[in-house]
N, C-alpha and C positions, 0 to 999 in steps of 0.2 A: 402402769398400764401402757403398751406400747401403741400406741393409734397410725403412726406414720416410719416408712420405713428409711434407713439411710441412702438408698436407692436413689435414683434421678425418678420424677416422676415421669410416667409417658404423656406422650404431644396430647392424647384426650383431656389427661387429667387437666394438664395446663389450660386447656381451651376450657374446662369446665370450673376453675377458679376463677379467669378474666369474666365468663355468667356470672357467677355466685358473685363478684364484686359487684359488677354491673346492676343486679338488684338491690343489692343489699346495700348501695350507696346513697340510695335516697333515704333511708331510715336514717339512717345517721344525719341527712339533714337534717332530718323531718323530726326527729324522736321527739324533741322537748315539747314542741309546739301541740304534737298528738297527745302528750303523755296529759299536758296541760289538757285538754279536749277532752280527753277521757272521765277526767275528776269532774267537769262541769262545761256540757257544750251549751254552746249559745241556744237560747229557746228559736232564734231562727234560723240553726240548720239544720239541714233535710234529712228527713227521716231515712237513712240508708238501709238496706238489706245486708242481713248480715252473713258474712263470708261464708259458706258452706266449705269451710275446710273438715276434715276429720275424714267422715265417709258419705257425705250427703251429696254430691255432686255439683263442683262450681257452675255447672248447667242451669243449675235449679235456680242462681242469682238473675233477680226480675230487677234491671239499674232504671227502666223505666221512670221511677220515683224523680230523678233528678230532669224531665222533660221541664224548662221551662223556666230552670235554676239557674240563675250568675255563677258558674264554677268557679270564676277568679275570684268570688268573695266567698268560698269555702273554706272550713279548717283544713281541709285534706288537699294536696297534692293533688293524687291521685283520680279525684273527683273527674278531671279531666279526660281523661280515659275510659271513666264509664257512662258516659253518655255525649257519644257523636256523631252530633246531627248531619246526618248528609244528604238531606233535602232541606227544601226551605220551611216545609209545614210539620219538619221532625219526626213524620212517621216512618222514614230511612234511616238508621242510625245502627251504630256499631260500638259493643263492647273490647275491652281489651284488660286481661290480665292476665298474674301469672303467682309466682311461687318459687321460693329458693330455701331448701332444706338443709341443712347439714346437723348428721346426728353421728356421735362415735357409741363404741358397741363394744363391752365387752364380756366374755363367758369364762368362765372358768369349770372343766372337767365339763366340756362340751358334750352333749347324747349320756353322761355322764360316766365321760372318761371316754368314751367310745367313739373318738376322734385321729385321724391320722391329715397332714403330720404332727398338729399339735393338737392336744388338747385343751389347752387355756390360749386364749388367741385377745388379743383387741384392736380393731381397722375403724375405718370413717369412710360411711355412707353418704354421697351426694345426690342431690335429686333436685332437678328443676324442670318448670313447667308453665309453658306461656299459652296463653287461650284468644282466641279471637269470636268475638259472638254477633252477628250479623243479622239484623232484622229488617226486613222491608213488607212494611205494616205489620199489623198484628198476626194476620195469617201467613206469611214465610218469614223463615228464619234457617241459618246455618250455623255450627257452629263448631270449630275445629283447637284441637289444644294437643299440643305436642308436648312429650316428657324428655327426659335425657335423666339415667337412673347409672351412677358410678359408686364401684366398694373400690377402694386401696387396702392393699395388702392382706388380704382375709385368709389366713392359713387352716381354718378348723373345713372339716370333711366337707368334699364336694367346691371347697375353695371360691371362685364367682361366679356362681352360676346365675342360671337364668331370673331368680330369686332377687337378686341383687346388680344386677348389669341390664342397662336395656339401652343401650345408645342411638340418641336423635330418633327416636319414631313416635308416631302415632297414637293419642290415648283415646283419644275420642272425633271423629269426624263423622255427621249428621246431617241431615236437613229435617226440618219439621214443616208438616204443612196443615191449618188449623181449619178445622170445619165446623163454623156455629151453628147450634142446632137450638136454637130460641135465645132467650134473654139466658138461660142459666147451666143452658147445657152445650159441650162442644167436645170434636173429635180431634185427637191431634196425630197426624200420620208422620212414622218418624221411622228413617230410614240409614243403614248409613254404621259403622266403627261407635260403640257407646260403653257404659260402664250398667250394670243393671245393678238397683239400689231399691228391694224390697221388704216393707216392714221392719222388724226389727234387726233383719240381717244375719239373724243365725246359721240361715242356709244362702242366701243369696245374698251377699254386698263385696264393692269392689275392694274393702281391706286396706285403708289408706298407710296406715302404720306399716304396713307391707312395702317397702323399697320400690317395688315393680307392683302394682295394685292391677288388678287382671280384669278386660272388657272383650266384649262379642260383637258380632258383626250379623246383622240380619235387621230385621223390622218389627216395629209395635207399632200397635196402636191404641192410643192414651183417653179413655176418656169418661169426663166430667160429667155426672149425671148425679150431683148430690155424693153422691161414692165416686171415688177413682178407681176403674177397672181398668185393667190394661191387658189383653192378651198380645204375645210375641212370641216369636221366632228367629231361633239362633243359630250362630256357631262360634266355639270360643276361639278367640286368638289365641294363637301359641307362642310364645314369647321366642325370638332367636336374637340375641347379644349384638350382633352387628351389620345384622339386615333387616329388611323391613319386614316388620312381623306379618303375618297372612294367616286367617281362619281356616280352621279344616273341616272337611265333613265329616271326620272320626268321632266329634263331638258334638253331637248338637243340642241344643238346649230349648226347649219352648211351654208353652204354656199358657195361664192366665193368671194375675194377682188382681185382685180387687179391698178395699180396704176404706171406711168410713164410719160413722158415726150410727151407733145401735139406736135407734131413737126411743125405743121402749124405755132403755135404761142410760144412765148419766154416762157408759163409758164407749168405747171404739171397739170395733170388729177387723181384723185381716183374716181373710177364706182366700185359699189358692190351690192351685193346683199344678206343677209344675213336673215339666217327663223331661227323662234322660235317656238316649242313644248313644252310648259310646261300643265302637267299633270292638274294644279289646277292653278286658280289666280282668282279676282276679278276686274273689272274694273269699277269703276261709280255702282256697284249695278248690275253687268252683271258677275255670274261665272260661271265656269266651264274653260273645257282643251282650252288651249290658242294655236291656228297655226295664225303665221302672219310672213308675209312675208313683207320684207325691201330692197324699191329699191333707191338707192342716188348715192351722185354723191357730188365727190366735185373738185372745180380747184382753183391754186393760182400761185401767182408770183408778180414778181414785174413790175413796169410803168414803163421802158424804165428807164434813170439814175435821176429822178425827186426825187430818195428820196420815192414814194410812195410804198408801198406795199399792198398787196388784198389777201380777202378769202372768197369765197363765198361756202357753204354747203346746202344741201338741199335733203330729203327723203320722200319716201311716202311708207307708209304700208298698207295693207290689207290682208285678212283673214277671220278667227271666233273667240271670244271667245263664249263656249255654243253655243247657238241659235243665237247668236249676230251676224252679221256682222262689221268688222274693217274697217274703212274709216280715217287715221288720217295722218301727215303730220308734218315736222320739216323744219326749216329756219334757215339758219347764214349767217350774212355777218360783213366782216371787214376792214376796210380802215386806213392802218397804215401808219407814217411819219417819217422818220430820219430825224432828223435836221442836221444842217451842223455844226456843234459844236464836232471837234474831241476830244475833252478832257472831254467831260460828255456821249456821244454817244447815245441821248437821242432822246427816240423815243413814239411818241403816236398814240393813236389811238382810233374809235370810232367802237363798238359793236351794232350790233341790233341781239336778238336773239326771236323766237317765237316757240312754236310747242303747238300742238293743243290740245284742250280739250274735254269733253263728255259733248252734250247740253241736254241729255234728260236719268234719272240714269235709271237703268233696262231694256237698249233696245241695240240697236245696238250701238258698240263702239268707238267712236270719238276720245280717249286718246292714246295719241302719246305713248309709248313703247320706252322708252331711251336705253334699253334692258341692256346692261353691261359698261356703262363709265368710263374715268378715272376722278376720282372724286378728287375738290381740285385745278385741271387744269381751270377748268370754272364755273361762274353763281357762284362765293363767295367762300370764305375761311375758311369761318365757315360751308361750308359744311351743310346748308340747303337745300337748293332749287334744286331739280332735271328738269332735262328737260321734264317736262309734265306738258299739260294745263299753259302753260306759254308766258307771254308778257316782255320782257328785255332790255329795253337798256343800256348800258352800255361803259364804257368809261376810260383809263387809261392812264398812264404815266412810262418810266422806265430812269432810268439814271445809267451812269458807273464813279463813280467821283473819283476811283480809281483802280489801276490795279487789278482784283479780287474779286472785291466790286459791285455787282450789287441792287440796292434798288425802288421798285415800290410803287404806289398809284395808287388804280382803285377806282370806285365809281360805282357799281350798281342801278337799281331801278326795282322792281317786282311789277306785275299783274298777274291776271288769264287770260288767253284767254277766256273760258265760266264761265261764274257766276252759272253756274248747276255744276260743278263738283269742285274737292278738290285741294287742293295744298299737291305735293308731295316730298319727301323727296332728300337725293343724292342716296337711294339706292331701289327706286320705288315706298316707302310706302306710304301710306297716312301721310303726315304730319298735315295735320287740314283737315278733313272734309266740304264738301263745304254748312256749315248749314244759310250762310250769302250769300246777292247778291252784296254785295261790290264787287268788284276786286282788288283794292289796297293791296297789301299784305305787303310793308316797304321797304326798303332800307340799302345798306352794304357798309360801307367806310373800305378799307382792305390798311394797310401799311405792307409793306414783303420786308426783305432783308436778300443776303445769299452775305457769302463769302470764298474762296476758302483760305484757312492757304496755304495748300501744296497741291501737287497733289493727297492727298491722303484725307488729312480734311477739313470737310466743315462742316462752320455752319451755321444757318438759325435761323431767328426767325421773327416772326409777331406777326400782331394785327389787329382783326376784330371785328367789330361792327355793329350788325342789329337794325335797327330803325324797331319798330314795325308801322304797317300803320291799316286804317277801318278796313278789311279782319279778323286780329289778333286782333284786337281790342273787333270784333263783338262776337267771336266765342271761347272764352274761355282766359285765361291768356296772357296777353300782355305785360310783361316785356321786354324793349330792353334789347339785350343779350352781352355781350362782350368775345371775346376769344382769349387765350395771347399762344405763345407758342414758345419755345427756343428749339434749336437740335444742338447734334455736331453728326457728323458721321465720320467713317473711312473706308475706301476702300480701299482694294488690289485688 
């Protein structure tokens, strides 16, 4: 696997190595001392918040906890940086973190086969990310975190784009401003560059596993009433490679998510409703300006102490695009199992997932709109198959067979819902044309496991594999595809 070219690297890349050391130097002090800390921390230290790496947003970390704590008598480093006092009474203070990535990448029979100029390629992905979180008192706060996202050498189609290159800009920059409304209720007015992180993230999360993970720019407003309701208003950012990215009005995003606790029954509710304005798109042979409007619902919990656990999701859209009228519809359900097995902690479960398709190209539009997902989460790890016009079931396995050590097996299998329209990508495109009436489209067996070094490094690595099926077969290059990939990351 080739990862690095014989090439001279360019002046970025070097500037972006001297980062990744720069972070990743204090681990290597620190590792043993953490690693120790891990197996068994002192009963007197502070209860920390834990890192919201993956797709939860470093925002959401409340360092609060550490108001009032001897940092120089902590196990961590780090400690130091998240929580500083810059008044005397402490209600001024300032967070500080960040994130140093490095993952390599490789595919083999890319799109399957359907790559120029290579088809089997392997490059390294860098990505780093430093945050600033500023609070003065409890009711204002700002908070600004810059990314810097580099690929070397990526020669499979489309080569680096915007997907994978985002230099020195902007991921998130905010103000929030907090309005208490009794002992238990408060409003939080937030304004400002953000990432939106709603529910389970099928349709809306920023996509951490994503090189370049995607945020909007406009305002919400956040509030606490027993339920967390939030309605907003958007527009997404458009990534551009070597300038400062800037939101457009071509897209705008808004809405309301609300999400809490059903109190009749032991489990959770998320109800939204979320509308999309894009200026230009295509559906099935149907274009022009896209309004659709997304009404869902999702609830989960667990079955009383049997071990089982549930998730059911479910939306419907409608709208125009063009002249079209929008009639289309998404489905998820999930019934998972703990086994009783304390020392592997191992849990499975069965998936069925469907959302619908367009039966007739050039008319009124039937294709479900996945609109903004976190991708990578679901429907395979190679990162094919999006949530439109699709048939899913699916099925997987996790176990704990060591402290830190978590390792999965899932096993997908795809269809089209309509044999009129195309199979599409993780980020809406058309991935094949629907020029065939097969439905079969293949199948993905994904092996992934991560594990936590310290509390601060974590590595990961998989392996996925798409079985091409008819569908692929019928309608252009049909190579099964494979894709390998290794990441260590560091976090403060």
């Amino acid at each position: 696997m080739r990862l690095f070219s014989p090439a001279p690297p360019p002046r970025r890349l070097g500037l972006a190595v001297v980062m990744s050391v720069a972070l990743l130097l204090p681990s290597l002090v620190h590792s043993v001392p953490l690693a120790r800390a891990q197996a068994g921390q002192p009963p007197n230290e502070p209860k920390r918040p834990a890192y919201q790496i993956g797709s939860a947003g470093r925002f959401n970390e409340d360092w609060s906890v550490l108001r009032g704590v001897d940092l120089d008598k902590t196990d961590d480093f780090w400690d130091r940086l998240k929580f500083i006092p810059l008044s005397p009474d402490q209600n001024v203070w300032l967070t500080v973190g960040g994130q140093a990535r490095e993952r390599g990448e490789y595919f083999r029979q890319f799109l399957f086969g359907n790559s120029e100029p290579k088809q089997s390629d392997g490059y390294l992905l860098s990505r780093y990310r430093l945050s600033a979180d500023l609070h003065v008192t409890r009711y204002f706060r700002m908070f600004a975190e810059g990314r810097s996202a580099f690929a070397l050498d990526r020669e499979l189609v489309g080569g680096r784009t915007t997907a994978f290159v985002d230099e020195f800009d902007l991921m998130n920059g905010f103000a929030d401003v907090m309005i208490p409304l009794g002992q238990q209720a408060s409003v939080t007015l937030r304004g400002g560059r953000q990432e939106l992180i709603f529910g389970s993230q099928r349709l809306v999360g920023p996509g951490d596993f994503t090189q370049v993970p995607r945020a909007f720019e406009g305002g919400a407003a956040i509030g606490q009433i027993g339920w967390t309701i939030t309605p907003f208003w958007t527009q997404s950012v458009v990534i551009d490679k070597y300038r400062f990215n800037e939101s457009t009005s071509d897209l705008e995003f808004f809405g309301v998510f609300g999400t809490g606790p059903l109190h009749v029954l032991p489990v959770n509710l998320d109800l939204y409703w979320l509308d999309a304005n894009n200026k230009t798109t295509t559906f099935n042979g149907t274009p022009g300006r896209e309004h659709r409007h997304t009404l869902g619902g999702r609830v989960w919990g667990k079955i009383g102490a049997t071990g089982l656990d549930f998730e059911v999701e479910g939306a419907a859209q409608f709208g125009t695009v063009g002249r079209g009228d929008i009639a289309a519809f998404m489905t998820t359900g999930v019934l998972g199992y703990t086994l009783p097995v304390a020392s592997l902690s191992p849990r499975v479960y069965v998936e069925f997932d469907y959302a619908s398709g367009d039966d007739r190209p050039g008319r009124d539009v039937g294709t479900f709109n996945q609109l903004y997902p976190n991708a990578h989460s679901f429907l395979g790890y190679i990162d094919y198959i999006g949530r439109q016009n699709l048939i899913s079931p699916n099925a997987g396995i996790t176990i704990s067979p060591i402290q830190g050590l978590t390792l999965s097996l899932q096993q997908y299998f795809f269809w089209r819902a309509s044999d009129r329209d195309a199979v599409y990508n993780k980020s809406g495109g058309v991935l094949r044309a629907g020029t065939s009436r097969d439905r079969y489209v293949g199948a993905e067996t994904d092996v992934y496991a991560t594990y936590n070094f310290t509390r601060h490094i974590l590595g990961y690595a998989g392996y996925s594999r798409f079985f091409t099926g008819e569908f692929l077969d019928k309608t252009g290059k049909d190579k099964d595809s494979d894709f390998y990939y290794v990441a260590i990351q560091y976090t403060f």
